[in-house]
NUZA-625953 format. One record per residue: x, y, z of N, C-alpha, C, O in turn. Coordinates in steps of 0.05 Angstrom, whole numbers, plus 5000, padded with zeros to 4 digits. Layout:
# residues N
XYZXYZXYZXYZ
...
//
This chain:
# residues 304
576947775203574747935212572347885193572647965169
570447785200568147755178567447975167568948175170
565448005154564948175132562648045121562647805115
560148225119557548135106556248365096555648565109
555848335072554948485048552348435041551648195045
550248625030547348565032547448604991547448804978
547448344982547648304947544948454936544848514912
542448524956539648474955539248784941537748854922
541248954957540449144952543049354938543349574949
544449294921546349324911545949604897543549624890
547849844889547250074873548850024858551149954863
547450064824549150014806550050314796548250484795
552750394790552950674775553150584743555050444736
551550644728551650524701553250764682553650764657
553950914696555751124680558251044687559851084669
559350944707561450834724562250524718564550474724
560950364710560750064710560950004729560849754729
561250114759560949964784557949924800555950054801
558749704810556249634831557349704865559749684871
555649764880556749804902555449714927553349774939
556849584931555649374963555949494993558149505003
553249575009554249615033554449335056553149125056
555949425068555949235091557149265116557649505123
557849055132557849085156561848905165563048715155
562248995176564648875193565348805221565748975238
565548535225565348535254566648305271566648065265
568148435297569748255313568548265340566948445347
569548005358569048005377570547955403571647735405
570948175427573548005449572448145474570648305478
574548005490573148015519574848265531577348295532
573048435539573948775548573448735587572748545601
574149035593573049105614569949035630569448985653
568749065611564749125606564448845604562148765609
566048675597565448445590566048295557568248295548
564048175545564547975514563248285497560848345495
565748435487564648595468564648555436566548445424
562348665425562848665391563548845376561548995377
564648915365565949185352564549115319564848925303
563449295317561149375289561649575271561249805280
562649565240562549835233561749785202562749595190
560249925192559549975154561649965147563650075157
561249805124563149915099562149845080560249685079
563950005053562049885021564849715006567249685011
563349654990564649414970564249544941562049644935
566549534923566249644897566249374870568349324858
564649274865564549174839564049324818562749534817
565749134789565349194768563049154751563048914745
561649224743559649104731560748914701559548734689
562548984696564048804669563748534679563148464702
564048394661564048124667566848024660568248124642
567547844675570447694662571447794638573047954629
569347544629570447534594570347764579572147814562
568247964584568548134577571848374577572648564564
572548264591575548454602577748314585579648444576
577347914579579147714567578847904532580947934520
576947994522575348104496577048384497578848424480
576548514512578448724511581948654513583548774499
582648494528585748384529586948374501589048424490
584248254493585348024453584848354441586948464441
583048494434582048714416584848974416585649114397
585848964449587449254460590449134450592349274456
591048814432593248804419592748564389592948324385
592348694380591948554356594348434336594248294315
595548494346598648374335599048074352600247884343
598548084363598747884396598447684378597247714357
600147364386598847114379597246994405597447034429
596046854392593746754411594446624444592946614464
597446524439598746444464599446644478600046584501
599847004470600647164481597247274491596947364514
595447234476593047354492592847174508593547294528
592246904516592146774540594046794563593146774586
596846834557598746834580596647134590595247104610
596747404575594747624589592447524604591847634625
591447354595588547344617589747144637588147104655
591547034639592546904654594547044683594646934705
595847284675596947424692594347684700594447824721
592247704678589847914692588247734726587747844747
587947454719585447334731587347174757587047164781
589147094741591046794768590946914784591547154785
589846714809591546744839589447024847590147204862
587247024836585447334845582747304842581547184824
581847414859578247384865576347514840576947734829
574447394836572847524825569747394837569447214853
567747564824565147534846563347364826563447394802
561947224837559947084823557647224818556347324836
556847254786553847354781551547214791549547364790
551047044797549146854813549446804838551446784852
545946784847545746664875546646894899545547114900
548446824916548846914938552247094926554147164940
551947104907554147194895557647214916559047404925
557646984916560346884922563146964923562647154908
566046994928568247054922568346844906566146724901
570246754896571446534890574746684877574846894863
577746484889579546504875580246304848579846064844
581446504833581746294807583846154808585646264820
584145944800586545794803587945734780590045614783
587345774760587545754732585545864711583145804712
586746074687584446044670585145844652587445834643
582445584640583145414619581245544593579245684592
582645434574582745494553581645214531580645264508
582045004540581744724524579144604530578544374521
577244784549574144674550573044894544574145074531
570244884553567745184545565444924564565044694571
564045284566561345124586559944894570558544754584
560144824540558244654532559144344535557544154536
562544314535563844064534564144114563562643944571
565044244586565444144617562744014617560844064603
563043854633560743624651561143554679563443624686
560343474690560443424719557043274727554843294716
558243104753556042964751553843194780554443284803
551643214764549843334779547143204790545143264776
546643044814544442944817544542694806542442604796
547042554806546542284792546642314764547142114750
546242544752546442574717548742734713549542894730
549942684686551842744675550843044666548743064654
552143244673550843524664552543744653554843744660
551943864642554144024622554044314642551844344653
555744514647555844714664553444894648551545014659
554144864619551545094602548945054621548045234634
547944774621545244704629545644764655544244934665
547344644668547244744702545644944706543244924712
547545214701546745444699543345564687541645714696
543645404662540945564654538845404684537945524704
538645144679536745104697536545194720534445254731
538745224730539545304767538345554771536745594790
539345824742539746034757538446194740537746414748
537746104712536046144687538346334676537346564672
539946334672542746464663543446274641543746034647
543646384608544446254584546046364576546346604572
548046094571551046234558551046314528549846174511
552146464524552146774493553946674477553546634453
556446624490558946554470560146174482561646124501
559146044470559145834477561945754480562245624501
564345774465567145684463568945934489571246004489
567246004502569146174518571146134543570345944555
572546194550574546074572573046034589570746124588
574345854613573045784635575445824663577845784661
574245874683575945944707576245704718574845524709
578045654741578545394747578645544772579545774776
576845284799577145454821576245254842574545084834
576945244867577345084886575145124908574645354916
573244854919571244944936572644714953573844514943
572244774982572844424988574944314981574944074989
577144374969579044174962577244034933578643884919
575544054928574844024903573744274878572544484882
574844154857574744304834573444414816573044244799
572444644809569444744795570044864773571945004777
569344884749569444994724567345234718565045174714
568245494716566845704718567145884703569146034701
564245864684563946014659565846414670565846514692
566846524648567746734653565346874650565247074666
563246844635561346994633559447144650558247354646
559446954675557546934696559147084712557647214727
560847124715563447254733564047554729564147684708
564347624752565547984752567647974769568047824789
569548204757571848264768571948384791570548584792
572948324809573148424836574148704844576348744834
573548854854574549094853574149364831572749404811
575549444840575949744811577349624782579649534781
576149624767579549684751580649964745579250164743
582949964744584450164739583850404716584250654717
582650254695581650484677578450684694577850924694
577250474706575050654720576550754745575450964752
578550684761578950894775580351114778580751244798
581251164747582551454744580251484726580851434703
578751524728576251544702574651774728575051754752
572851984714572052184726569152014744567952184758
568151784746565751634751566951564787565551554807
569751534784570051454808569051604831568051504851
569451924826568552124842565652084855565152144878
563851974833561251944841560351714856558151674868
562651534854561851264865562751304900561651224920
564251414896566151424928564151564943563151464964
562951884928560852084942558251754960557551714983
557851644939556051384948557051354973555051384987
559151314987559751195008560251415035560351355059
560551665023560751835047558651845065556851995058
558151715092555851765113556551955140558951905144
555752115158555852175170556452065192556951835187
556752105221556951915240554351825258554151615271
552252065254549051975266547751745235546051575241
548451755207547351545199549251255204548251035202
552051305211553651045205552050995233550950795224
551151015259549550975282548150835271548750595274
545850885255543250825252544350595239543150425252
545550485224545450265211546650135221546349905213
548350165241549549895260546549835272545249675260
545649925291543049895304541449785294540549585305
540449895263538549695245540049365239538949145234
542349425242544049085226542949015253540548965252
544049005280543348945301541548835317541848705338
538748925301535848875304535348705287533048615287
537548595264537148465246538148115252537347885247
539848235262541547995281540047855294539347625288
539048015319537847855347534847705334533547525345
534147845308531547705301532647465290531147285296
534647385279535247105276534946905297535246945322
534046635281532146475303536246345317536046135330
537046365316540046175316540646365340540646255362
541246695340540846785365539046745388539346765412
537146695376535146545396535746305413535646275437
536346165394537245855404538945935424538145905447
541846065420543446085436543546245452545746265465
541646395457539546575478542246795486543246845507
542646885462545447125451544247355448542847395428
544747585471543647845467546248075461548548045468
545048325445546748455437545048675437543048715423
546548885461545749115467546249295445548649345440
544049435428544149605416545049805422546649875405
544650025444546650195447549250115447549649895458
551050235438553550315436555450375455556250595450
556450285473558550365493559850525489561250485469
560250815508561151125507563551065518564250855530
565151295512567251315526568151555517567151655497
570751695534572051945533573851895515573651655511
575451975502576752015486577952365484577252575494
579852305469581552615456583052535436584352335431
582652805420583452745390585752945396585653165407
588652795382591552805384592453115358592153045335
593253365362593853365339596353295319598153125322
595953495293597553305281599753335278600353565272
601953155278604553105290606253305270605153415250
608653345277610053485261612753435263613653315282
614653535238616953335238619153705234618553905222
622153625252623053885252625653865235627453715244
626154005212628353955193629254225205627954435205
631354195214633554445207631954605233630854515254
632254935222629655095238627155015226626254895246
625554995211623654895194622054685212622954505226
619754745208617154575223615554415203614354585190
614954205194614254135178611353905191611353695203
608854085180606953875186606453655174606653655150
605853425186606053175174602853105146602552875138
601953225140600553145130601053115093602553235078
599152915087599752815053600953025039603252995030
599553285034600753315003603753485021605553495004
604353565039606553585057610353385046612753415040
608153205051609552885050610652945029613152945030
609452995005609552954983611953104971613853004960
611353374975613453564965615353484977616753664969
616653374990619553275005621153034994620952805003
622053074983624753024968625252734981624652705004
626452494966627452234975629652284995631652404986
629652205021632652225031634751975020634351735018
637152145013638651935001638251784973639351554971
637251854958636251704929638051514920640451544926
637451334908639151144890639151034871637850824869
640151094856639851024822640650774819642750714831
639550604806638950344797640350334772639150474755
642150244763644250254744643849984732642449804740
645749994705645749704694647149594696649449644691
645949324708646649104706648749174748650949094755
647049294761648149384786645949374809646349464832
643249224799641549064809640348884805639848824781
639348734823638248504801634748404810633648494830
633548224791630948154787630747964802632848054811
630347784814629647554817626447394809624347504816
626447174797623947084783623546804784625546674788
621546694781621546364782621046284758619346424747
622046094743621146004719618845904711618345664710
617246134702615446054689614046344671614046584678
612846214642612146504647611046624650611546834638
608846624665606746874687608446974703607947214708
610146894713611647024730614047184720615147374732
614647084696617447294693615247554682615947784686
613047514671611347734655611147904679611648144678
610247774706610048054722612148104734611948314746
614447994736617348164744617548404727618348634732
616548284696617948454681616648754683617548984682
613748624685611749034698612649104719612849344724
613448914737615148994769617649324748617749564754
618749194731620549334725619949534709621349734710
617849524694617049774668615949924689616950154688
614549894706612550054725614050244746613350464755
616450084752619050294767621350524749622650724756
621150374724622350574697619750744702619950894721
617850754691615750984689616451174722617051414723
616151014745615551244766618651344762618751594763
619951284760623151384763623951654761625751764774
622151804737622051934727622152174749623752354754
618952084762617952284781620952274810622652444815
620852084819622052014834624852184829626252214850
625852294807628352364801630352084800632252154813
630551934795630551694797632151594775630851684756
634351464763635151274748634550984742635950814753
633750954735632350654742633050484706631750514685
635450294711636050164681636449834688636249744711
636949694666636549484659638049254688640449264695
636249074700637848944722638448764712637748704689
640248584729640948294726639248024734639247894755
638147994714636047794716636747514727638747414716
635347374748636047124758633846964755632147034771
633046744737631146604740632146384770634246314780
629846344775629645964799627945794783626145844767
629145574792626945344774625845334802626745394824
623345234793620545194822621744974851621144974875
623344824835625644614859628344674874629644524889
628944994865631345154873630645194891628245184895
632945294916632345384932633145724941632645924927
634445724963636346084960639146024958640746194952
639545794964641945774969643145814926645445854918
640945794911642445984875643146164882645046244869
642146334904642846594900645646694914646446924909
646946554928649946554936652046624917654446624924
//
């Protein structure tokens, strides 16, 4: 389902570190009425932190750490996960690696026929100058080809976790609450925004701004019957109700499974600290499993 975000006009909460993007979502299929489009707002939460800035906190929040243990961390913070580009049209991009054995002043790549260093890229491109010259760089895939990307220039995708148990979140979310006569008005304005593109033109593509009505009825809410006891289904409901059937996780009476390497056993192993912590709540036993590595050429048939 596409998704288009307006970078232009972005709200920063500077008490919050987030930035917040509105935008639009939208599909298209063939109904009753005919080729319909289905339109609706939504917002987008960036961090205002930058990468490296978060790699800086990783190294500072363990100071005991050797330096191979702060990299495997920014390596299980960033791998295999989006972060947004500070420049331009401000981009996704997934990381595919963080490296550690270049910095923006030694990467090069040929730009325009000249040999160009990513530092200069940037300043010239985007007038963006790099601060900490020896700093990691992201490794990341356009095309089936390969790009080297200062952490600097980069923000983290999403919340992090410390701002969203942080009291800022409250204020950021209030940002996004709209009514249903304004969420109207701004499909209609995107809409008007649309058909003025000369490309709709070309393809002589109209899109009725009104909105297609229909009847509807709203269901209520369901309820679940224990015993004599009526129990309405809703969250904090849910909540107070007890695990059916619980099961304690004993030692060495379950097991891990992991691939060899280690980013991956590091996050089995939070897989596991993170279910000791909820356990608690859970009423829960939760102790040491039986760990199985795979080498990356195994198949399932180890696990027989």
């Amino acid at each position: 389902m596409p998704r288009f975000f307006d970078t232009k006009n972005a709200v920063d909460l500077s008490g919050s570190k987030l930035r917040i993007l509105s935008g639009f979502k939208a599909s298209a299929f063939q109904s009753q009425v005919g080729c319909t489009l289905v339109v609706d707002s939504i917002f987008k939460f960036m961090s205002t932190n930058s990468c490296l800035s978060r790699m800086i906190e990783l190294r500072d929040d363990y100071p005991q750490q050797s330096v191979h243990q702060w990299q495997q961390r920014c390596k299980m913070e960033f791998c295999e996960k989006s972060v947004i580009a500070d420049w331009g049209n401000q981009r996704q991009y997934i990381v595919t690696d963080v490296v550690f054995d270049t910095n923006p002043i030694q990467e090069t790549f040929d730009h325009q026929g000249k040999e160009t260093s990513v530092a200069e890229y940037f300043l010239r491109t985007y007038n963006k100058r790099i601060t900490q010259p020896k700093q990691p760089m992201f490794l990341v895939k356009v095309a089936e080809k390969e790009f080297h990307l200062p952490t600097e220039f980069c923000l983290i995708d999403g919340v992090p976790d410390s701002v969203r148990k942080g009291p800022g979140m409250r204020d950021a979310l209030a940002q996004t609450r709209i009514d249903p006569v304004e969420k109207i008005r701004r499909i209609q304005d995107m809409v008007k925004t649309l058909m003025s593109q000369k490309a709709m033109q070309d393809w002589n593509i109209v899109v009725e701004q009104d909105p297609i009505q229909m009847q509807t009825s709203v269901l209520g809410a369901p309820q679940m019957i224990s015993g004599r006891q009526i129990i309405k289904c809703d969250e904090q409901a849910l909540r107070r109700q007890s695990i059916a059937k619980p099961t304690d996780l004993l030692n060495q009476e379950w097991i891990m499974v992991y691939e060899n390497s280690d980013r991956v056993y590091s996050i089995a192993d939070n897989i596991y600290r993170d279910l000791c912590k909820a356990s608690g709540q859970l009423k829960l036993r939760v102790e040491e499993p039986y760990w199985i590595e795979l080498s990356k050429e195994s198949n399932r048939d180890e696990l027989d």
